[in-house]
C-alpha positions in Angstrom: 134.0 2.3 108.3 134.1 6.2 108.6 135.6 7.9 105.1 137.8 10.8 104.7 136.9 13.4 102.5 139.5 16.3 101.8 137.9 17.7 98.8 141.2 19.4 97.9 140.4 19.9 94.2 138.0 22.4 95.4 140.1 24.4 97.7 142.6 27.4 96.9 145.9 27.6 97.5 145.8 29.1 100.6 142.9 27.0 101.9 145.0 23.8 100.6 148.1 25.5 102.7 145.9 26.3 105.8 144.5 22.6 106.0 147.6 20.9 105.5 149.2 22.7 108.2 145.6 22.1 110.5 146.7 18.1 109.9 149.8 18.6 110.7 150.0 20.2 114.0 146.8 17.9 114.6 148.4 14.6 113.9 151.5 16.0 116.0 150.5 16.1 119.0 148.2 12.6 118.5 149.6 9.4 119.9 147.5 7.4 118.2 149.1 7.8 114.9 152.9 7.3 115.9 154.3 6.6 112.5 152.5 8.6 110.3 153.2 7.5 105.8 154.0 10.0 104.2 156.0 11.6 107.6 154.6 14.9 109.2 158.2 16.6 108.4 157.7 15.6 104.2 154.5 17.3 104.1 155.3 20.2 106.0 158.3 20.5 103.2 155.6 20.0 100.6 153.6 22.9 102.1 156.7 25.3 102.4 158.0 24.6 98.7 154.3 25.4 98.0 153.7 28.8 99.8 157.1 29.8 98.5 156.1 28.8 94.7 152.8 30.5 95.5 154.2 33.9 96.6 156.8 33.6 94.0 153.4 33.9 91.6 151.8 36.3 93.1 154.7 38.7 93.2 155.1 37.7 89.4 151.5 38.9 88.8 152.1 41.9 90.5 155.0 42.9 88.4 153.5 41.5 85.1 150.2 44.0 86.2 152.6 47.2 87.4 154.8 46.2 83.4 151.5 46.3 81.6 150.3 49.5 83.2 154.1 51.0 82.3 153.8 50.2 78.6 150.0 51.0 78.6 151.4 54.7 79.2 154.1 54.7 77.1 151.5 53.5 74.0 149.4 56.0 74.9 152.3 58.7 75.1 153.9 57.9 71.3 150.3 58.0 69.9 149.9 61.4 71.1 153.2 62.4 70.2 152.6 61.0 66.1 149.4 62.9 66.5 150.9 66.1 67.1 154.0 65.6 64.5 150.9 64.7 62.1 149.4 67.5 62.9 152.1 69.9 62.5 153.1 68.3 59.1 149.6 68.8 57.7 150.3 72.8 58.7 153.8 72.6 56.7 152.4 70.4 53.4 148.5 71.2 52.8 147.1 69.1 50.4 150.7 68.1 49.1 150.3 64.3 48.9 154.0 63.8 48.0 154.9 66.1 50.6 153.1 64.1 53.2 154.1 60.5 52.1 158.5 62.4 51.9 157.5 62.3 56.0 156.9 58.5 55.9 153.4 59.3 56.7 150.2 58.2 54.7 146.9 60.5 53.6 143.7 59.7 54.0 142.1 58.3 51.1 139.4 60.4 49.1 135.5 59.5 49.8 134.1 58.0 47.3 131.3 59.7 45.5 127.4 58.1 45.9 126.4 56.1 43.4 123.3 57.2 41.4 120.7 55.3 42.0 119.3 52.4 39.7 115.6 53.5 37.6 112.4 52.3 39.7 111.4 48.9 38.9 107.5 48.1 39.0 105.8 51.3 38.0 102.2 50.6 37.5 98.6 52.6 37.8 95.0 52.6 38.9 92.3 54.8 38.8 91.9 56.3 41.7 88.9 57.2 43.4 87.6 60.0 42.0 87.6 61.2 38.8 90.4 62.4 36.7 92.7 60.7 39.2 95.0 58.2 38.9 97.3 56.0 41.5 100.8 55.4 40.5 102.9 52.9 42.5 106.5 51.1 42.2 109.1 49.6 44.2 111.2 51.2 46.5 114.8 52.2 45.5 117.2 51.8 48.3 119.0 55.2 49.1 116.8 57.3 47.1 115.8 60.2 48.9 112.6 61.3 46.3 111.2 60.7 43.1 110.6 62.4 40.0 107.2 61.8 38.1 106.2 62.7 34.3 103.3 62.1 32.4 102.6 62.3 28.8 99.4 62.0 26.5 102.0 60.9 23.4 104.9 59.2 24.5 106.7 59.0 21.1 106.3 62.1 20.4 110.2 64.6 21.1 109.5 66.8 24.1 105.8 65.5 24.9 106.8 64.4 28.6 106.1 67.2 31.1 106.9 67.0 35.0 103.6 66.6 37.4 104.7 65.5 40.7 107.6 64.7 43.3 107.5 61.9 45.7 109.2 60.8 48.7 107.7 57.0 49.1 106.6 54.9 46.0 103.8 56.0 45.3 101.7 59.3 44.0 98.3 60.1 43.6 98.2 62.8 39.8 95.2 64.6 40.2 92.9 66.8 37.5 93.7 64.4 34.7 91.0 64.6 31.9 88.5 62.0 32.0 88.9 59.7 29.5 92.6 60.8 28.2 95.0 58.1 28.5 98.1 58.7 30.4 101.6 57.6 30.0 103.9 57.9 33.2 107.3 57.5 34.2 109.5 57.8 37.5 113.3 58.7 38.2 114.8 57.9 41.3 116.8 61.5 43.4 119.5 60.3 45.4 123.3 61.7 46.6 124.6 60.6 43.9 122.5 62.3 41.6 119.1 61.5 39.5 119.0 58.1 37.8 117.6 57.0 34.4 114.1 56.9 33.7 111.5 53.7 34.4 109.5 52.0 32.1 106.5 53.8 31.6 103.4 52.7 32.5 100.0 53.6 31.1 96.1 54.0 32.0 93.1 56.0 30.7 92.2 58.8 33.3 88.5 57.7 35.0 
């Protein structure tokens, strides 16, 4: 026995519309079904009620879409309107916080200032390759934008610690040490918010 398949679920509106009124006319003007359950006149109802309720939508939507594009305007309208009035009361108060805030309006909060940087952690040396070199290394300080090295032959001792390098990684080879000499060294972090404290020191006889 042959099956009827209408696949409505999978139709629009308007195909739904369009195929029930195919059937209709079709099963009007067909003997063979003479007393058609539901009748042919309930269904066409059903399909007028539904392209009234349909256009009834669509009209909705149309309005809801021309409404939005209204108020879209007007929002866009008052926020350059408070920009100018903000504007203009800058002009009249300056820097005059309480001057500002007597217009119901708020100021812009002052920037922070950057934060010093922490001391570099790690510090160590090597000899390096050559003779009266050494390698200094230490870990990375986030934000800093260079380093500060000093070295001194008598750590202990006031005033002993003079500068001998800057550095923009972590790391610096100090050249024409004196062979044999130990070394003390230490490292201070640069960054916008100013120089931080010094590191540990670290030590190592000049090859």
């Amino acid at each position: 026995m042959a099956r009827i398949r209408l696949n409505l679920r999978r139709l629009s509106v308007t195909e739904k519309l369009a195929k029930g009124r195919q059937i209709v006319t079709a099963m009007a003007n067909n003997a063979s079904f003479a007393s058609p359950i539901p009748p042919l006149s309930e269904i066409a109802t059903g399909l007028d009620e539904l392209e009234k309720a349909f256009g009834l939508v669509q009209a909705a939507r149309s309005e809801v879409a021309t409404r939005s594009a209204t108020q879209d305007n007007a929002e866009a309208r008052v926020e350059q309107l408070l920009t100018q009035l903000a504007g203009y009361v800058e002009s009249v108060a300056g820097k005059d916080d309480m001057l500002i805030t007597s217009a119901g309006m708020e100021t812009k909060a002052a920037p922070s200032a950057p934060a010093v940087p922490p001391p570099p952690d790690g510090v160590g040396a090597t000899a390096g390759e050559h003779d009266g070199v050494i390698d200094l290394f230490w870990k990375r300080v986030p934000n800093a934008r260079s380093y500060l090295i000093e070295s001194s032959v008598d750590p202990a001792a006031p005033g002993s610690w003079t500068h001998v390098g800057i550095a923009t990684s972590a790391s610096k080879v100090i050249n024409n040490l004196t062979t044999g000499k130990r070394y003390w060294f230490r490292v201070a972090a640069v960054g916008a918010g100013g120089q931080s404290g010094w590191s540990e020191h670290a030590t190592k006889v000049a090859p």
